[in-house]
C-alpha positions as CSV (number, residue, x, y, z in Angstrom):
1,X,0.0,0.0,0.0
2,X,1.6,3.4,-1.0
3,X,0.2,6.7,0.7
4,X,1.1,10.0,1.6
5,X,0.8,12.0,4.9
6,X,0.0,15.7,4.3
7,X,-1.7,19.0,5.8
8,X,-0.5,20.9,8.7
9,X,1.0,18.1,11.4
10,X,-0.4,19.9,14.3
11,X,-3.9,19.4,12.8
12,X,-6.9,17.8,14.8
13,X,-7.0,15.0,11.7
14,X,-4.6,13.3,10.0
15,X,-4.5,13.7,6.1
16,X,-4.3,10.6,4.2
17,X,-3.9,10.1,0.7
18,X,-3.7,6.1,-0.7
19,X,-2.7,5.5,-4.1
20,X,-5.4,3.5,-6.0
21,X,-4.8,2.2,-10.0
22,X,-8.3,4.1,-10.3
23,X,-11.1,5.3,-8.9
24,X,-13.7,3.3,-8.5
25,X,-17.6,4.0,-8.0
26,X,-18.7,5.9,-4.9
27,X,-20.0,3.3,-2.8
28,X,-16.5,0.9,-3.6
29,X,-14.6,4.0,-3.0
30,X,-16.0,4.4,0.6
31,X,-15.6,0.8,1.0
32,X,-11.9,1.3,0.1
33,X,-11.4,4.3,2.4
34,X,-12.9,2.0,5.6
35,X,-10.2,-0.9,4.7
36,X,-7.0,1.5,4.4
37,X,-8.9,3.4,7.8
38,X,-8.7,-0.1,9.3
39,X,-5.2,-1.2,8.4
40,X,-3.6,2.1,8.5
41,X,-4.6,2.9,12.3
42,X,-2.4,-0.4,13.0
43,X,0.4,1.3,10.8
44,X,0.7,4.6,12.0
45,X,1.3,5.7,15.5
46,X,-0.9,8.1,16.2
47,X,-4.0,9.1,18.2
48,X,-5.9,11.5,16.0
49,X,-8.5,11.0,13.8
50,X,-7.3,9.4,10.3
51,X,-9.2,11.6,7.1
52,X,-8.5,9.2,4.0
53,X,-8.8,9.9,-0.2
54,X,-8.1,7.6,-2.9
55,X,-5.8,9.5,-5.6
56,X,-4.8,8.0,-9.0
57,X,-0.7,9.0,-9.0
58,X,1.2,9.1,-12.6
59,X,4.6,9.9,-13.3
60,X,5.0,11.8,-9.6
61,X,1.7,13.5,-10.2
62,X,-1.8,12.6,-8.6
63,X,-4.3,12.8,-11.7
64,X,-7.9,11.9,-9.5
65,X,-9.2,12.1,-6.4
66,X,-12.3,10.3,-4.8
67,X,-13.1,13.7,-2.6
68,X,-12.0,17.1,-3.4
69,X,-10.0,18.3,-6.7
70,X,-6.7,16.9,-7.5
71,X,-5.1,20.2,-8.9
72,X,-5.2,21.5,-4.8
73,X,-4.8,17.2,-3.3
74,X,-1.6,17.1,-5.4
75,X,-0.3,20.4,-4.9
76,X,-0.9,20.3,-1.0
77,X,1.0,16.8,-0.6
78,X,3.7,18.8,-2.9
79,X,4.2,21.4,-0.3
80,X,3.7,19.4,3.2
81,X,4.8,16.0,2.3
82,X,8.4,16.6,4.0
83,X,6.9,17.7,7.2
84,X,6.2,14.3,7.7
85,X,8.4,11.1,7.9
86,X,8.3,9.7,4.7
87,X,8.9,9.1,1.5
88,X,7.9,11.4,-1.7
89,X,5.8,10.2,-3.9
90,X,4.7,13.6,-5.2
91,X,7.6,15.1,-6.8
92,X,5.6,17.7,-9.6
93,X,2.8,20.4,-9.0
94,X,0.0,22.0,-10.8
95,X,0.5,25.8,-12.1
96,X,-2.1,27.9,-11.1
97,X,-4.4,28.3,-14.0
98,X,-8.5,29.1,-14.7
99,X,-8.9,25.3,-14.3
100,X,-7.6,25.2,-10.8
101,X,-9.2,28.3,-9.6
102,X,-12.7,27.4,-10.7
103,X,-12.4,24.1,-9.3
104,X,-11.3,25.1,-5.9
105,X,-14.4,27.9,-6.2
106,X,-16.9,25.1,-7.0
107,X,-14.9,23.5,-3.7
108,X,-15.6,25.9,-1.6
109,X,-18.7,27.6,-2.6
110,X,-20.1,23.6,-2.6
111,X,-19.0,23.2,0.9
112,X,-19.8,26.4,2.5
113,X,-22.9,26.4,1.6
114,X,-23.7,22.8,2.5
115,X,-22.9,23.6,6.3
116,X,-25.4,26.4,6.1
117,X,-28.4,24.5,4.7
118,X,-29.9,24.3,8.2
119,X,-30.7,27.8,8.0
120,X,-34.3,28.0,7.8
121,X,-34.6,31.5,6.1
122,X,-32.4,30.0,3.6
123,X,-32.7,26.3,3.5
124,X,-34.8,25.9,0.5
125,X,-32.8,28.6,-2.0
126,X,-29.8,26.5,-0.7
127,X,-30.6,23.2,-1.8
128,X,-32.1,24.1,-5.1
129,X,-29.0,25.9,-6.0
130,X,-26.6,23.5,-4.8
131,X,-28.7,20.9,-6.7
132,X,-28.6,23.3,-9.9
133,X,-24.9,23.6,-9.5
134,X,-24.0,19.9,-9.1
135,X,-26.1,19.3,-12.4
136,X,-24.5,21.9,-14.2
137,X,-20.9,22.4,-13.5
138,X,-19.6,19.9,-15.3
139,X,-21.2,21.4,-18.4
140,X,-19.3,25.0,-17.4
141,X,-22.4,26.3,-16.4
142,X,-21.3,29.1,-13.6
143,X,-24.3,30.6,-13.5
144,X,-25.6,28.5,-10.6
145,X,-21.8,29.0,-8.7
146,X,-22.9,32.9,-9.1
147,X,-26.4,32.3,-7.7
148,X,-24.8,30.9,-4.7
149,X,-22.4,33.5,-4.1
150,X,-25.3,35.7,-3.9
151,X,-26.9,33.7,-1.6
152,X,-23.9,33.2,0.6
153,X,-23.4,37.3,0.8
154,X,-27.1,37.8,1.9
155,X,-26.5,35.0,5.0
156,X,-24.9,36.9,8.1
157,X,-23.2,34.2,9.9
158,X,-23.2,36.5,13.4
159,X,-26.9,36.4,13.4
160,X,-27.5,32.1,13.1
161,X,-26.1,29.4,15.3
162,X,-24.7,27.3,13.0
163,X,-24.7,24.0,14.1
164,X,-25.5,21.2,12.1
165,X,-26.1,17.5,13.6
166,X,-22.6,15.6,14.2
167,X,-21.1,19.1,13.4
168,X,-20.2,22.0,15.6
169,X,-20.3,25.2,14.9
170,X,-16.7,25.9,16.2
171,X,-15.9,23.4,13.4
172,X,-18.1,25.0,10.8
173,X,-16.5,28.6,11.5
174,X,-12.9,26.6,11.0
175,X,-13.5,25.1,8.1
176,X,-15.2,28.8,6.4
177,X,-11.8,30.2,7.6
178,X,-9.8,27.3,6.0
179,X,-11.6,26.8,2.8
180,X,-11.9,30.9,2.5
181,X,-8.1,31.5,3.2
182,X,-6.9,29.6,0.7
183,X,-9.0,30.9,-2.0
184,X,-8.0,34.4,-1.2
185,X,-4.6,33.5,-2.2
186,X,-5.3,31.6,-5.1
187,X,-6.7,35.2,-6.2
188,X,-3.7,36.4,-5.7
189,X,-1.4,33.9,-7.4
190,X,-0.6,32.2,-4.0
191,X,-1.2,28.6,-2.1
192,X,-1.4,27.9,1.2
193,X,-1.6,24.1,3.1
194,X,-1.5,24.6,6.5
195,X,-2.6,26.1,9.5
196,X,0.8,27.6,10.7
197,X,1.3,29.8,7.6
198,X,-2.4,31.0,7.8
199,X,-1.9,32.6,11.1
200,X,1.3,34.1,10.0
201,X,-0.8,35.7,7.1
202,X,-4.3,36.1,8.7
203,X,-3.7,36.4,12.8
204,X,-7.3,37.5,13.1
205,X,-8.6,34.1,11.9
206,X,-6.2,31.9,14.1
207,X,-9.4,32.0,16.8
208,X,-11.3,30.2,14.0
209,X,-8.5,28.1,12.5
210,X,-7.4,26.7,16.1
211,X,-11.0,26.1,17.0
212,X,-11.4,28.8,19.8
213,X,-13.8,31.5,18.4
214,X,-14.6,34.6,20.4
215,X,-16.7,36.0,18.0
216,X,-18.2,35.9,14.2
217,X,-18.0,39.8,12.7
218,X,-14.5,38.7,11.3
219,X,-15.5,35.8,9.7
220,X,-18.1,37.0,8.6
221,X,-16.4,40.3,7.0
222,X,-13.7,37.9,5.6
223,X,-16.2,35.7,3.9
224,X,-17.6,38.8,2.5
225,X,-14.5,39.7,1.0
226,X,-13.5,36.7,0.1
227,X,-17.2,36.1,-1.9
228,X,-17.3,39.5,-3.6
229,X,-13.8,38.7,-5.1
230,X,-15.1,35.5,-6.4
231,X,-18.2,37.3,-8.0
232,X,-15.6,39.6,-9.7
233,X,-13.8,36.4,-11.0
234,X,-16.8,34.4,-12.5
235,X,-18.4,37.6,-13.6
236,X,-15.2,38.3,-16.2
237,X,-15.7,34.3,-17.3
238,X,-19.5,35.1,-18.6
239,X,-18.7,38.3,-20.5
């Protein structure tokens, strides 16, 4: 079994990805994930929680992922594989490009949105458009990616509790500031993998990022940022 360790190494989870010939269908893939789950917390010596892909790797380069995009799976292991103790499987990266910004948009603007579908006043809007979007972004359709921006500006996060069952809203405030952090530097030509160099960059959302919030307005002002950049982006692609 061949597999990488990645992510920040002070992380609540560890980041796993194993190296599959392909990737199979959804409910095989999760079947996978349980057995390398299984054999791999008899492997490694550790006591957090192991978070497992599959990735397709060809010529020192992951080509697919099960979960997630592989331009941002492969360029992650790139950047944090040596933190570990290991060796390096991944040994070329993706250039940023209009492929790997839009993917990591649809990413984001996917997975934010999913954690706020408990929101009553916008539950319904929610789930149409992610359903829209889902249908429609592999035809490069970004109208419905738009529609959710939209929707995600109108939501202020200071006035919801945000929990969701089985998810905290300490961990849904840490995964906006994740998810939102690096897109903000993909704006700007940049990545980022892990938690350390966040706080260097963002101080203000190392409450968020180390699971201690104190309060939401800077979230809440990031995400706005962070959104109306994205509208500015997709925008230029329609016209």
């Amino acid at each position: 079994m061949k597999y990488s360790l990645f992510g920040s190494p002070d992380g609540n989870d560890l980041d796993i990805v194993v190296y599959v010939d392909s990737i199979p269908s959804v409910t095989e893939s999760r079947e996978l994930i349980n057995k390398y789950k299984s054999l791999l917390e008899t492997e490694i010596n550790t006591n957090k929680d192991l978070d497992i892909n599959l990735g397709v790797l060809k010529d020192g380069i992951i080509t697919q992922t099960f979960k997630g995009t592989h331009y941002e799976c492969n360029n992650s292991i790139y950047y944090t594989q040596g933190l570990f103790n290991q060796p390096k499987h991944i040994n070329r990266k993706y250039e940023i490009n209009d492929d790997f910004i839009l993917s990591k948009i649809n990413k984001v603007i996917i997975t934010c949105s999913s954690l706020l579908t408990r929101i009553g006043d916008y539950r319904s809007e929610l789930k149409k458009s992610l359903k829209l979007l889902k249908d429609r972004y592999y035809n490069k359709d970004i109208y419905p990616l738009i529609n959710l921006c939209e929707i995600l500006l109108k939501i202020n996060l200071t006035e919801y509790d945000l929990k969701k069952k089985n998810i905290t809203e300490t961990k849904i405030l840490k995964t906006f500031a994740f998810q939102l952090i690096q897109l903000n530097e993909l704006f700007n030509g940049q990545e980022i993998y892990y938690k350390e160099e966040m706080v260097n960059k963002f101080p203000e959302l190392k409450q968020y990022l180390y699971y201690n919030p104190i309060e939401k307005n800077t979230i809440e002002e990031f995400k706005n940022r962070v959104i109306n950049n994205t509208l500015i982006y997709l925008n230029k692609k329609v016209i």
